[in-house]
C-alpha positions in Angstrom: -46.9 -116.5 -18.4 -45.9 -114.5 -21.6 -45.0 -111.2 -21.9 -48.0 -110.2 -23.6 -50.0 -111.3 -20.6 -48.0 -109.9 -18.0 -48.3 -106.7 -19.8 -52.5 -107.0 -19.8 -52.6 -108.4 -16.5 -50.1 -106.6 -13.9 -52.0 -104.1 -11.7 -55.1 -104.6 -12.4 -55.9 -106.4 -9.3 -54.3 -104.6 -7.1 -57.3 -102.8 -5.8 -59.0 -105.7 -5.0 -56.3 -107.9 -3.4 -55.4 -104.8 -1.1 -59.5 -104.7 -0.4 -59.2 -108.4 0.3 -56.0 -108.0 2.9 -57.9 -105.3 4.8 -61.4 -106.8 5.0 -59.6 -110.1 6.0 -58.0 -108.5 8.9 -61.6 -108.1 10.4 -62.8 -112.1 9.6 -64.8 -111.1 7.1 -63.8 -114.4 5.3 -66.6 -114.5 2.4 -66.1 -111.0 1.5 -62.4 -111.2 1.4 -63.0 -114.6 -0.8 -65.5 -112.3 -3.3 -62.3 -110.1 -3.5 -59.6 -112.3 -4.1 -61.3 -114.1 -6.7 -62.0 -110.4 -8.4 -58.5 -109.6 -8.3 -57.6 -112.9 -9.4 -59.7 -112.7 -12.7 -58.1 -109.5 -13.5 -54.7 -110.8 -12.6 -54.6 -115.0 -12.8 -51.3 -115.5 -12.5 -50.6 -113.3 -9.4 -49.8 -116.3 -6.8 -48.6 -113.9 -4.2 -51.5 -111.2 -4.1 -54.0 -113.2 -5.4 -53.9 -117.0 -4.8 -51.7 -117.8 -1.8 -53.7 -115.2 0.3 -57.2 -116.7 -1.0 -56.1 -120.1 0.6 -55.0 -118.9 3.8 -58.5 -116.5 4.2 -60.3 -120.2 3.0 -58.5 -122.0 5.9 -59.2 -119.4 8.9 -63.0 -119.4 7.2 -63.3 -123.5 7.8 -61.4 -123.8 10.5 -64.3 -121.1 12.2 -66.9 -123.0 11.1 -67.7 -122.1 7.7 -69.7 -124.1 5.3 -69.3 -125.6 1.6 -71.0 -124.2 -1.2 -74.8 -124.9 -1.5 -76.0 -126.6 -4.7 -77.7 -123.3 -5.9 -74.8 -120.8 -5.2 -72.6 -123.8 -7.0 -74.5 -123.9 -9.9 -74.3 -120.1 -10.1 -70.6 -120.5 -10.4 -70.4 -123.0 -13.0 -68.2 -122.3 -16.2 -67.3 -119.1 -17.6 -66.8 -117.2 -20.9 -63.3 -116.5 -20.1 -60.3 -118.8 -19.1 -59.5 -116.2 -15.9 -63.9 -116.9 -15.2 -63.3 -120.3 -15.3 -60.4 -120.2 -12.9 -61.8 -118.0 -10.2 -65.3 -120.0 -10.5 -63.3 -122.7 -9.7 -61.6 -121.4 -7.0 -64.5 -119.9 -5.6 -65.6 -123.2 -5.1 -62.7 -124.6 -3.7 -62.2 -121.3 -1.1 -65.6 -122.5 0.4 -64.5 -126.4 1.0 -60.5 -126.3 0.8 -59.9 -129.7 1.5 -62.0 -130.9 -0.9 -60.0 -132.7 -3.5 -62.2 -132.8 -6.4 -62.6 -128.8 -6.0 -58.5 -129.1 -6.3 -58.8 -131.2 -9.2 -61.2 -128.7 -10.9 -58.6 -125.8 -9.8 -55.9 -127.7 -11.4 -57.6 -128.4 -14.3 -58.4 -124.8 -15.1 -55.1 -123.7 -14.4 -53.7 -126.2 -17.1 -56.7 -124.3 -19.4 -54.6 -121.1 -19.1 -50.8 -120.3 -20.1 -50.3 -119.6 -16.0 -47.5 -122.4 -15.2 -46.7 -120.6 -11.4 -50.7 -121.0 -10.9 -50.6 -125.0 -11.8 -47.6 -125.4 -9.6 -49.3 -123.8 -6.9 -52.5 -126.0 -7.1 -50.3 -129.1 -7.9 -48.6 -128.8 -4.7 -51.5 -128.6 -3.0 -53.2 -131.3 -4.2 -50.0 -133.3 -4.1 -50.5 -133.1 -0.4 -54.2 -134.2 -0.2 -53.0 -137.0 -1.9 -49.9 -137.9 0.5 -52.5 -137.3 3.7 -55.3 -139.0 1.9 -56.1 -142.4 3.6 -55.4 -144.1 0.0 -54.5 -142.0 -2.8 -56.2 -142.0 -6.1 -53.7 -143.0 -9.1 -55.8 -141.2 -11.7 -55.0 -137.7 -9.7 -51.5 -138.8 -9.3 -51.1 -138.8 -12.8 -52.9 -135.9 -13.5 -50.2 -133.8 -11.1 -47.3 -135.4 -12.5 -48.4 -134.8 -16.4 -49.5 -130.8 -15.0 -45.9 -130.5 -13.0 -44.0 -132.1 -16.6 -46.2 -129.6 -18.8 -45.1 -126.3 -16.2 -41.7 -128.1 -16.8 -41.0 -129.1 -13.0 -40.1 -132.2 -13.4 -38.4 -132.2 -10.1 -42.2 -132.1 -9.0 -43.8 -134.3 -11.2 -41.4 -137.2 -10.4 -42.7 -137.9 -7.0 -46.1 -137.8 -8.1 -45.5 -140.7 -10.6 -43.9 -142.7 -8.0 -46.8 -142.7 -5.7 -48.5 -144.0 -8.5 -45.9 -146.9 -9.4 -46.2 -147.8 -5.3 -49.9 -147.9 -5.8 -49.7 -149.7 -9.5 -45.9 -151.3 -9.4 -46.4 -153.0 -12.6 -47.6 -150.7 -14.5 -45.4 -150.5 -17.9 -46.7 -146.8 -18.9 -45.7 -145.7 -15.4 -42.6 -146.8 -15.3 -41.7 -145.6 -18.5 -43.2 -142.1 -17.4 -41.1 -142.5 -14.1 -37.7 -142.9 -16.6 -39.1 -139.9 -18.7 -39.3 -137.4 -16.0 -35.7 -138.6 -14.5 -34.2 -138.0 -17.8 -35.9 -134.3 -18.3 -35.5 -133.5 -14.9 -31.9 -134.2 -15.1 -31.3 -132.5 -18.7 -33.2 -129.3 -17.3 -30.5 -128.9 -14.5 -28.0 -128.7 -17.3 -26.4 -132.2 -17.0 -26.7 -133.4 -20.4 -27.2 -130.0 -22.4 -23.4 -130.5 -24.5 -25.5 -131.8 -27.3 -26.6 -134.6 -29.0 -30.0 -136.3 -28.9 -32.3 -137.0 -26.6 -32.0 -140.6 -26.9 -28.0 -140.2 -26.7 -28.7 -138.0 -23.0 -30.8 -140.8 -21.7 -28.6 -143.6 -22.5 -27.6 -145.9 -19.9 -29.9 -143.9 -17.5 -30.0 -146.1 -14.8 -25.9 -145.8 -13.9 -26.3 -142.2 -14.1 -29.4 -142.3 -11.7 -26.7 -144.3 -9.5 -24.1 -140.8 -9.5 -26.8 -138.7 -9.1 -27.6 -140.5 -6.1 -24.3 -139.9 -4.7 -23.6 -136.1 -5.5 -27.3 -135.5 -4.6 -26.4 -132.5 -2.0 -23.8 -130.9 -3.8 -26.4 -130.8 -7.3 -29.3 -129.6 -4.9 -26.9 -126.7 -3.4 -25.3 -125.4 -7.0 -29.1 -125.6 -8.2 -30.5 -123.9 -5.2 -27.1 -121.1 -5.7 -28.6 -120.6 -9.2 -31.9 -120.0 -8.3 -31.3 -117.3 -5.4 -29.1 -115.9 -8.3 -31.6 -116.0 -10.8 -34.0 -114.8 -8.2 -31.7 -111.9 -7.0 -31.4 -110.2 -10.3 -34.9 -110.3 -10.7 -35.6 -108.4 -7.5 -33.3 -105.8 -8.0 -34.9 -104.9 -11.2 -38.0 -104.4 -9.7 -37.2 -104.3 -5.7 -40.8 -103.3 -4.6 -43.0 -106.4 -6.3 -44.0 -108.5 -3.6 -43.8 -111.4 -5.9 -39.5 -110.5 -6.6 -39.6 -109.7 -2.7 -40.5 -113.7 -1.6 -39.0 -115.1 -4.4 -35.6 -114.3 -3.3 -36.4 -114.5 0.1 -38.0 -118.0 -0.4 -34.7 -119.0 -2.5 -32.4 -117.7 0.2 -34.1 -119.5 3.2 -34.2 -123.5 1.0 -30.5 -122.7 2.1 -30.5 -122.8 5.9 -27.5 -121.0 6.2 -27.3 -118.0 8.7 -25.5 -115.9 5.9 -28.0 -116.5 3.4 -30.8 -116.0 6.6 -29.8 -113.1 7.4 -29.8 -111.8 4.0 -33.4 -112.8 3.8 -33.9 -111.3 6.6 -32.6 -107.6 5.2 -34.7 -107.9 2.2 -37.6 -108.5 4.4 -36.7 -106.2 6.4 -36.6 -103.4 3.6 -40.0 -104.7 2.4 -41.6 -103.8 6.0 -40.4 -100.5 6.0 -41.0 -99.0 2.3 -44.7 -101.1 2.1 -46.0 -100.9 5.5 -47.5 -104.6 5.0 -46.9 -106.6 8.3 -46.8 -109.3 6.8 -42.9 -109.2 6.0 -42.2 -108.3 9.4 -43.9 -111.7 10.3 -41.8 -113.5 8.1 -38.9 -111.8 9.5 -39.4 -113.0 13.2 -40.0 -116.6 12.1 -36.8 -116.6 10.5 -34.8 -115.1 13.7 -37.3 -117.8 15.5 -35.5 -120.0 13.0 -32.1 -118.9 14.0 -32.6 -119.3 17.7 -33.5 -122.6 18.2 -31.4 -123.7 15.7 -28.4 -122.1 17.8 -30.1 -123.9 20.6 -30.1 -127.4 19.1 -26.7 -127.4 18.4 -25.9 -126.4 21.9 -27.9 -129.3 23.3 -26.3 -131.5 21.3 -22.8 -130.3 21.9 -23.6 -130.8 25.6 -23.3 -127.2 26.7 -26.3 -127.4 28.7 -26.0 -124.1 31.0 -25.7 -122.2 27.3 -28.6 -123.6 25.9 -30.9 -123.2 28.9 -30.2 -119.7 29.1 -30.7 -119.6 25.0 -34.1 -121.4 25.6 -34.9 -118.0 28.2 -34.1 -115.5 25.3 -36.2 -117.7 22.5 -39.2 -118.0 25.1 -39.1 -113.7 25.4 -38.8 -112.9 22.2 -41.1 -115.6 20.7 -43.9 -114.0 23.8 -42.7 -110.7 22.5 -43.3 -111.9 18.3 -47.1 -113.1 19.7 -48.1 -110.7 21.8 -47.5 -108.3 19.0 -48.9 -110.4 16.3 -52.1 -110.7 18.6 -52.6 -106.7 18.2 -51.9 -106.9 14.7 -54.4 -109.9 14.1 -57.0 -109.5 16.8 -59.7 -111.8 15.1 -56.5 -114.8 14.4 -57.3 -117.4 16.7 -54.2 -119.4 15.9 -52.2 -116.6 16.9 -54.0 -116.3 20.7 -53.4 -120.1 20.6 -49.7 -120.1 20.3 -49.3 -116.6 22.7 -51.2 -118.8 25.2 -49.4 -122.0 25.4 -46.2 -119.7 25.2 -47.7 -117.4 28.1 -48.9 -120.8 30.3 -45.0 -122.0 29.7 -43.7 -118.7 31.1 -45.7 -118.7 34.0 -48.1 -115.5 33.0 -51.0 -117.6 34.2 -53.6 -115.0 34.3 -52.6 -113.7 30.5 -52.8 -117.7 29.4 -55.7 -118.2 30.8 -57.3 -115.1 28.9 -55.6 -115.9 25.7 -56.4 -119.5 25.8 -60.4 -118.9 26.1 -60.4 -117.1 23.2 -58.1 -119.6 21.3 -61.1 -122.4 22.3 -63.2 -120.8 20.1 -61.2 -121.9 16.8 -62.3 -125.6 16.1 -59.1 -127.0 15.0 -57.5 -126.6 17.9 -60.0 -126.2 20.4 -59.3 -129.7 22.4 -55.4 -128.4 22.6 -56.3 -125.0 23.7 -58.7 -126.4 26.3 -55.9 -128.7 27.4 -53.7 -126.4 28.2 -56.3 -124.1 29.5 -57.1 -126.4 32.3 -53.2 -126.6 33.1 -53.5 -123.1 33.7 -55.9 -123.5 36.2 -54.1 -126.2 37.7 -51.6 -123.9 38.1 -53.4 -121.3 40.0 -54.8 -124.3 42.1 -58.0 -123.4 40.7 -58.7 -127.2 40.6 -62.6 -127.0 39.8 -62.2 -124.4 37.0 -59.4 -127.2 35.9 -61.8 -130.3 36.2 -64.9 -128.2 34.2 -62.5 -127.3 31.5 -60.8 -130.8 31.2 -64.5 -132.4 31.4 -65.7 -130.1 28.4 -63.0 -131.2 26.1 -63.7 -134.8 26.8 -66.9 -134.1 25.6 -65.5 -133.1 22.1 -64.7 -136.4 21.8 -60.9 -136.3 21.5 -58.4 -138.8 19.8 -57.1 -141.4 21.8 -54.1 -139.5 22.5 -55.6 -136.5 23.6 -58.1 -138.3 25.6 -55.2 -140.4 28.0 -54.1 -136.5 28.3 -56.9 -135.0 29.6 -58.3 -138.1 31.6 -54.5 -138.0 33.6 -54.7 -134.4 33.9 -58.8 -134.8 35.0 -57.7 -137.4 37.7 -55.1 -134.9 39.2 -57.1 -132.4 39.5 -59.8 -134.4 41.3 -56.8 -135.9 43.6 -56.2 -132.6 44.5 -59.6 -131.6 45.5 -59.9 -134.7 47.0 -62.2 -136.4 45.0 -60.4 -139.8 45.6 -63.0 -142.3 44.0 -63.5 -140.1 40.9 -59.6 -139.8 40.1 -59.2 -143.4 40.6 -62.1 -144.0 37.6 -60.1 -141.8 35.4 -56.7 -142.8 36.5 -58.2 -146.4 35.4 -59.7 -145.1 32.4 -55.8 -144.3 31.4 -54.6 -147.8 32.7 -57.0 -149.6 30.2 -56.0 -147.2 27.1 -52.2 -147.5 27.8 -50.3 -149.3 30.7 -47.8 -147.8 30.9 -48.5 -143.7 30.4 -46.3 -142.0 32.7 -47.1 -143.2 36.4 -50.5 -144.2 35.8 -49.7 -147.6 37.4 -48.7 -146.2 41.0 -51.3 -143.7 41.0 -54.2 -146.3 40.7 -52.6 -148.7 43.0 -52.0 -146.1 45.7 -55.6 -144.4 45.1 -57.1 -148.0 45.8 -55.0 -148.5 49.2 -55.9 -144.8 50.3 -59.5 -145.8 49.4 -59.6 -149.4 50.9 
């Protein structure tokens, strides 16, 4: 982004992403879309304010159910006189059906339309994804990201998106060459080759210095990872109250997972939380210390302290029921968040607080088979088999993956074995045998079911 447009641009938004953040809070997804993309035509290239939160309101909104687009309301939102119009039309699209990939590929293309680099990074990435969960990816969008990433001049990005395209077209002479292009850019932009002399003269014998790159990879990532939270730093503490400074530095500081550099994050976030009230940094905070904790833990477990590292696991499971329980009065309406306070509340034995925040978390779609699952453990728990068998019966009726289904047909069985439903548990506990063998002790329990029943 140039000067010039920052200067236009910076503010003007403001109202409306603050708007959006509060009517958001409520799960008012459509109206917080509306004032996103308002914001975002007044500021484009605000990623943090404008863009980032957009996504994450589009995500809660289809994860609760929420529809595409219909063909008029589309057509309403074609085009646009302005490049900013054409963008947030766009996006408005894409907010309505985020995974849709040709809505990303629109998004991407209006972003390259506009001199907002940060913005076709951020919709590159994105779509880079699609295409590494996408059943087969499509070469032509490879392309597309990897030209985008080498115009934004990240190379470092646009190099892996060519060689998903070479795995899909090996042969292919323009790839290849595009491949040695981006290596040789990507590797004069870190400063290896800027003493002078041509292009041509930088690239020479590219393949043995490929070969040493290979070797001091980690040390070249950490000096260019120092530089950046460098770079980063002095732009924050010229203007230490811009969001976007605020998680750029913290971002930079955390690629490093370093306790030093953590808990310097940590601080800045800190700072953030108490001069701008916005709860969101506070968030960020806890997931780092989260972070912290189990790596601690990890290391204990491996070093084979195992007393230290059980009583670790009992202060991460507090504070982590402590971070949800307060994130679940802070985001009432976030289902996700009642998910992960319930499966932590079900581990910790606060089976009648589970059980409450688990019912709720059924209600969000993508992970109402998991939430059910573990809701029925709760009931298991209080020996409330029948409550357990409805509950486990209802989620097999969503159909589950395989692997969910073994779950909840062992867990089903159980509970009928404890009610004393013998016959019933035995046609589930074979219902497991035939999917997998050998899941836990599926074997013995059918055998020793029939003899009981013979």
């Amino acid at each position: 982004m140039t000067d010039s447009q920052n200067k236009e641009t910076t503010g003007k938004g403001k109202a409306f992403f603050d708007r959006g953040d509060q009517v958001a809070e409520t799960g008012n997804w459509d109206f917080a879309i509306q004032m996103y993309l308002d914001g975002i035509r007044r500021e484009p290239g605000n990623i943090e304010r404008g863009h980032a939160p957009l996504r994450e309101v589009s995500l809660k909104r289809k994860i609760q159910g929420g529809k595409p687009a219909g063909f008029i309301e589309a057509m309403k939102r074609k085009g646009g006189k302005e490049p900013a119009d054409v963008l947030a039309s766009t996006e408005f699209l894409l907010a309505k059906d985020p995974g849709n990939v040709s809505q990303m590929v629109a998004v991407l293309k209006a972003a390259r339309n506009i001199d907002y680099p940060e913005v076709v990074k951020w919709i590159g990435h994105i779509l880079f994804e699609a295409m590494r969960q996408a059943k087969r990816a499509d070469k032509r969008i490879l392309i597309m990201i990897a030209e985008a990433f080498a115009e934004a001049e990240d190379y470092a990005s646009a190099l892996p998106a060519c060689d998903m395209a070479l795995q899909l077209d090996p042969k292919n002479a323009d790839l290849q060459e595009m491949a040695k292009d981006l290596s040789a850019k990507g590797t004069i932009k870190q400063g290896r080759y800027d003493t002078g002399g041509s292009f041509v003269e930088s690239v020479r014998d590219l393949d043995g210095q490929m070969a040493l790159s290979q070797r001091d990879h980690l040390a070249q990532s950490r000096d260019f990872l120092e530089q950046e939270i460098e770079k980063t730093r002095a732009a924050y503490e010229a203007s230490p109250d811009e969001p976007v400074k605020i998680n750029a530095l913290t971002e930079a500081l955390l690629k490093i997972e370093e306790e030093g550099y953590e808990n310097e994050a940590i601080d800045i976030l800190e700072k953030a939380y108490a001069d701008l009230g916005e709860y969101r940094y506070k968030v960020r905070t806890d997931d780092v210390r989260i972070r912290q904790i189990r790596r601690r833990y990890n290391k204990l477990k491996t070093d084979g302290q195992r007393d230290q590292a059980m009583q670790l696991a009992r202060e991460l499971m507090s504070f982590e029921l402590e971070v949800y329980a307060e994130r679940a009065k802070n985001y009432p309406t976030d289902l996700s968040v009642k998910y992960e306070l319930g499966r932590r509340q079900l581990t910790d034995g606060k089976l009648d607080d589970a059980i409450a925040s688990l019912q709720q978390a059924q209600r969000d779609p993508k992970r109402r088979i998991s939430a059910m699952t573990y809701l029925g453990q709760a009931f298991e728990k209080k020996q409330w088999h029948r409550e357990a068998v409805e509950t486990y019966e209802k989620a097999l009726e969503s159909e589950p993956p395989e692997v969910r289904a073994k779950e909840l047909h062992y867990s089903l069985a159980k509970a009928l074995k404890a009610m004393g439903e013998k016959q019933k548990a035995l046609d589930h506990f074979s219902t497991v045998a035939q999917m997998d063998y050998n899941f836990r002790d599926v074997r013995e329990q059918v055998e020793a079911l029939r003899k009981e029943i013979e």
